[in-house]
C-alpha positions in Angstrom: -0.5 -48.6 52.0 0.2 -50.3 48.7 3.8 -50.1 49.5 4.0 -52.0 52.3 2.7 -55.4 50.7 5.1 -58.2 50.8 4.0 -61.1 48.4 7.2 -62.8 49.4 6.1 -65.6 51.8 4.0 -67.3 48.6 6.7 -69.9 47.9 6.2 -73.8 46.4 5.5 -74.5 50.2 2.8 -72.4 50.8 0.9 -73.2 47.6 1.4 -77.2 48.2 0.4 -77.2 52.0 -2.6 -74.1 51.9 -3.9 -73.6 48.2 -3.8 -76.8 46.1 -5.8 -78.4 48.9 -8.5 -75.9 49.1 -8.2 -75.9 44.7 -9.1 -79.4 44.4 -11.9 -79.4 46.5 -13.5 -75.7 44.6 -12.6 -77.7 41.3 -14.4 -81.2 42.7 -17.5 -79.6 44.1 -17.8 -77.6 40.8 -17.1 -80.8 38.3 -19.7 -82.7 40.3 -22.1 -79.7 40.7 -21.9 -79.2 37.2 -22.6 -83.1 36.3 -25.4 -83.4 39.1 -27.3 -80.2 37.8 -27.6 -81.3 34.5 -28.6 -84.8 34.9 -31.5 -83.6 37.3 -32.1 -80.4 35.6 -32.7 -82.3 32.4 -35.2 -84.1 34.6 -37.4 -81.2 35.5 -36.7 -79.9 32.0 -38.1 -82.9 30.8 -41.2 -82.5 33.8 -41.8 -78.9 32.8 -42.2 -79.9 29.0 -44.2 -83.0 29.4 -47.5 -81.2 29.3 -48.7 -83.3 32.0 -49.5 -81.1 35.3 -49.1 -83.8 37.7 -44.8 -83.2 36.8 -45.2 -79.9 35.3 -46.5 -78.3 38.7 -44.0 -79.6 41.2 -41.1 -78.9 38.7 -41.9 -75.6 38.3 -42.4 -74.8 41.9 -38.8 -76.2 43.1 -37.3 -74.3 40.1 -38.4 -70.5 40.5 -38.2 -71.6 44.2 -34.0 -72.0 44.1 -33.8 -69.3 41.3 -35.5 -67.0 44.0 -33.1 -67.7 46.7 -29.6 -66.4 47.3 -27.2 -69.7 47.3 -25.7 -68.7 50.3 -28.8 -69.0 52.1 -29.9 -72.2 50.8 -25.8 -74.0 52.0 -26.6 -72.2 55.4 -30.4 -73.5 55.2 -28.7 -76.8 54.6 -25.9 -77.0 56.5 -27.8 -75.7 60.0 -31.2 -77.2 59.7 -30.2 -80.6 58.2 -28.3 -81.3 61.6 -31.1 -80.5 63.5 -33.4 -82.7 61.7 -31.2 -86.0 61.7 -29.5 -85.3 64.7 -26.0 -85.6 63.6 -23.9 -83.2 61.8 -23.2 -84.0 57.9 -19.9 -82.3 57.4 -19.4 -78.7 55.5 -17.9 -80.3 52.6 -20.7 -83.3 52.3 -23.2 -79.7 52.8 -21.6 -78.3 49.9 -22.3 -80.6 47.5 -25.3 -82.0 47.9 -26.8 -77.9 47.7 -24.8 -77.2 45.1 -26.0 -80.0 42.9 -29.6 -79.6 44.1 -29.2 -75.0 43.5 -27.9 -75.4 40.2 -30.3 -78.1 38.9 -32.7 -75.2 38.7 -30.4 -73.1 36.8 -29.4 -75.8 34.3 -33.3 -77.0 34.3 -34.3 -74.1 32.7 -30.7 -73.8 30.2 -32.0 -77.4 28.9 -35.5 -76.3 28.7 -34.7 -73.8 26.6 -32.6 -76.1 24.5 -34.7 -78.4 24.2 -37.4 -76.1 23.0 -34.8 -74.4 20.3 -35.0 -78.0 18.5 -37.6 -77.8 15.4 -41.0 -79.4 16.1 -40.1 -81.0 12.8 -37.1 -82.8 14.2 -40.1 -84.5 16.6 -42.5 -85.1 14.3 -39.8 -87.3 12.5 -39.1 -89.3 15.2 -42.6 -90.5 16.1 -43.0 -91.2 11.9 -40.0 -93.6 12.4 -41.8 -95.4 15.4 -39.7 -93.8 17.8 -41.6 -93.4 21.4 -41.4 -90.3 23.4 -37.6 -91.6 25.3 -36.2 -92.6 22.4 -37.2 -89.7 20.7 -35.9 -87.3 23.5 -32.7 -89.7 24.3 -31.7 -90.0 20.2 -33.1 -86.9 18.6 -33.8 -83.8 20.8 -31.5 -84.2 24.0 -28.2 -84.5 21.8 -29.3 -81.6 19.7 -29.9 -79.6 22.9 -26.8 -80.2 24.3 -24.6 -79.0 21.2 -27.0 -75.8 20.9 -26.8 -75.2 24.8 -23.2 -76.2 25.2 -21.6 -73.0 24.9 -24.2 -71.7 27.9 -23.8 -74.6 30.1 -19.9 -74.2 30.1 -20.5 -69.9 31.1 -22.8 -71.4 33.6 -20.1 -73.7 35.1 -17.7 -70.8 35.5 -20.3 -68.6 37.8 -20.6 -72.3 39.6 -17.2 -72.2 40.2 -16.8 -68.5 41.2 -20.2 -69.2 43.6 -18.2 -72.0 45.0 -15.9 -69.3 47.3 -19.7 -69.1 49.4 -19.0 -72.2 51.4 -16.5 -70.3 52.9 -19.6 -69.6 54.9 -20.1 -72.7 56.2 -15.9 -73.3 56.9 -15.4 -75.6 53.9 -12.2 -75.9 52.7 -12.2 -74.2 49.3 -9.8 -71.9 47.5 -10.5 -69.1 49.0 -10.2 -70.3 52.7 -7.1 -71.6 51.3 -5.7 -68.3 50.6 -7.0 -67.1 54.1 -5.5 -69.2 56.2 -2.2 -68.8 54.7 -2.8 -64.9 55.5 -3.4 -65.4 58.1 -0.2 -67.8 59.2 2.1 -65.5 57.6 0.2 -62.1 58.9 -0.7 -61.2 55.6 -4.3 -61.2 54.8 -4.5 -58.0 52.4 -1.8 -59.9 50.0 -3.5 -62.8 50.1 -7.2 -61.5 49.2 -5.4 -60.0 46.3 -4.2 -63.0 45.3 -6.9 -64.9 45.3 -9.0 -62.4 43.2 -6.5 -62.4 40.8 -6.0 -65.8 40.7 -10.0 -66.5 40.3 -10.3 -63.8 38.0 -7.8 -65.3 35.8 -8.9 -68.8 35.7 -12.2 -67.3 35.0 -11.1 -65.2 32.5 -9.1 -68.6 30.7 -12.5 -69.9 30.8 -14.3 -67.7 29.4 -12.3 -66.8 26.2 -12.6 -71.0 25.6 -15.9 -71.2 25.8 -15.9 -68.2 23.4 -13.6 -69.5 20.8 -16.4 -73.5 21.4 -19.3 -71.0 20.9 -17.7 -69.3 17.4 -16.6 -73.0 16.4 -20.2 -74.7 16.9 -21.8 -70.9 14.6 -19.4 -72.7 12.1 -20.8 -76.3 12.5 -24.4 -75.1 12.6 
C-alpha cells in the first residue's frame, strides 16, 4: 500500500490556494485563544483566590465544569444550540473562537492560580507595608512574578491549544487540517494528505516544544 503514495501533486499551488488559508486561521484562533484565556482565566484565578465566596463559588463551578468536558463537545454545544437560541446562525469560524477562548480560560485559570500561589506570602506582605492596595499589589507585585514562573507552562499549554484547534473540523471550519482534506480530496489523494498533515503538525509542535524547553532552562538560570 505504501508504494502506491504519490506526494507529487503538493506543489507551491496547492499550498497557496488549500493550506496557507486553513494555517492562518488554526494560527489566529490559537493566538487569540491563547490571549483571551489568560486575560479571563487570570480573572477567575483572581475570583478563586479572593477568599470571598460570593466569586470563589461561581469561579470554581465554571472551571471544573469546562475541565470536565471534552472541547469537542462544548464547540458542537456552541455551535448547534447558540443558533437555536438567537435564531440566526453565528458562523463556524465566529463558533470557534468564542469556545475556544471561553474552554481554555479554565485551563489557564487554574495555570495562573497556581502561579500566583507559587509567589512568597512575603512578597504580599511587602506590598501592603508599602501602602499598596490589593490591585496594585496583584497588578505590580504578584501577577508579573506569576507570569515569569508560569511562562514556560502557558507556552506548552498553547501548543495542545493549537493541536486541539484541528476539532473544529467538526463544525466545518476552515483550519489546517480541512485544509489538507480538501486538497485530498481534489487531487484523489486523501491517505498522502493525512500524512502530511500529521507530519506537518507534529513538526511545528515539535519546534515548539524544544523552544519552550530551551525559555524554561533560561528562566532556572534567571531564578
Amino acid at each position: 500500500m505504501l508504494t502506491n503514495l504519490d506526494f507529487s501533486f503538493y506543489n507551491w499551488n496547492v499550498i497557496t490556494g488549500f493550506l496557507l488559508k486553513g494555517l492562518y486561521f488554526s494560527v489566529f484562533l490559537t493566538i487569540v485563544a491563547t490571549l483571551g484565556g489568560i486575560i479571563f482565566g487570570t480573572l477567575l484565578a483572581l475570583m478563586r483566590l479572593s477568599g470571598k465566596k460570593w466569586l470563589d463559588a461561581p469561579a470554581a463551578i465554571y472551571v471544573n465544569g469546562m475541565r470536565s468536558i471534552p472541547l469537542v463537545m462544548v464547540i458542537l454545544w456552541f455551535f448547534l444550540l447558540v443558533p437555536f437560541i438567537i435564531g440566526r446562525p453565528i458562523g463556524a469560524e465566529v463558533s470557534a473562537i468564542v469556545t475556544f477562548v471561553a474552554f481554555e480560560a479554565a485551563y489557564f485559570s487554574e495555570i495562573m492560580r497556581a502561579g500566583i500561589q507559587s509567589i512568597p506570602r512575603g512578597q504580599v506582605y511587602a506590598g501592603q507595608a508599602v501602602g499598596m492596595t490589593y490591585k496594585q499589589n496583584m497588578t505590580l507585585v504578584i501577577l508579573p512574578q506569576a507570569f515569569r514562573n508560569m511562562l514556560p507552562v502557558l507556552l506548552t499549554q498553547t501548543i495542545i491549544l493549537f493541536q486541539d484547534t484541528s476539532l473544529v473540523y467538526a463544525i466545518g471550519a476552515y483550519d489546517l487540517l480541512k485544509g489538507f482534506e480538501t486538497a485530498g480530496k481534489n487531487f484523489g489523494r486523501p491517505i498522502e494528505s493525512y500524512l502530511l498533515a500529521a507530519v506537518l503538525y507534529f513538526a511545528i509542535c515539535y519546534a515548539l516544544s524544544f523552544m519552550v524547553k530551551r525559555l524554561h532552562k533560561k528562566i532556572a538560570i534567571i531564578r
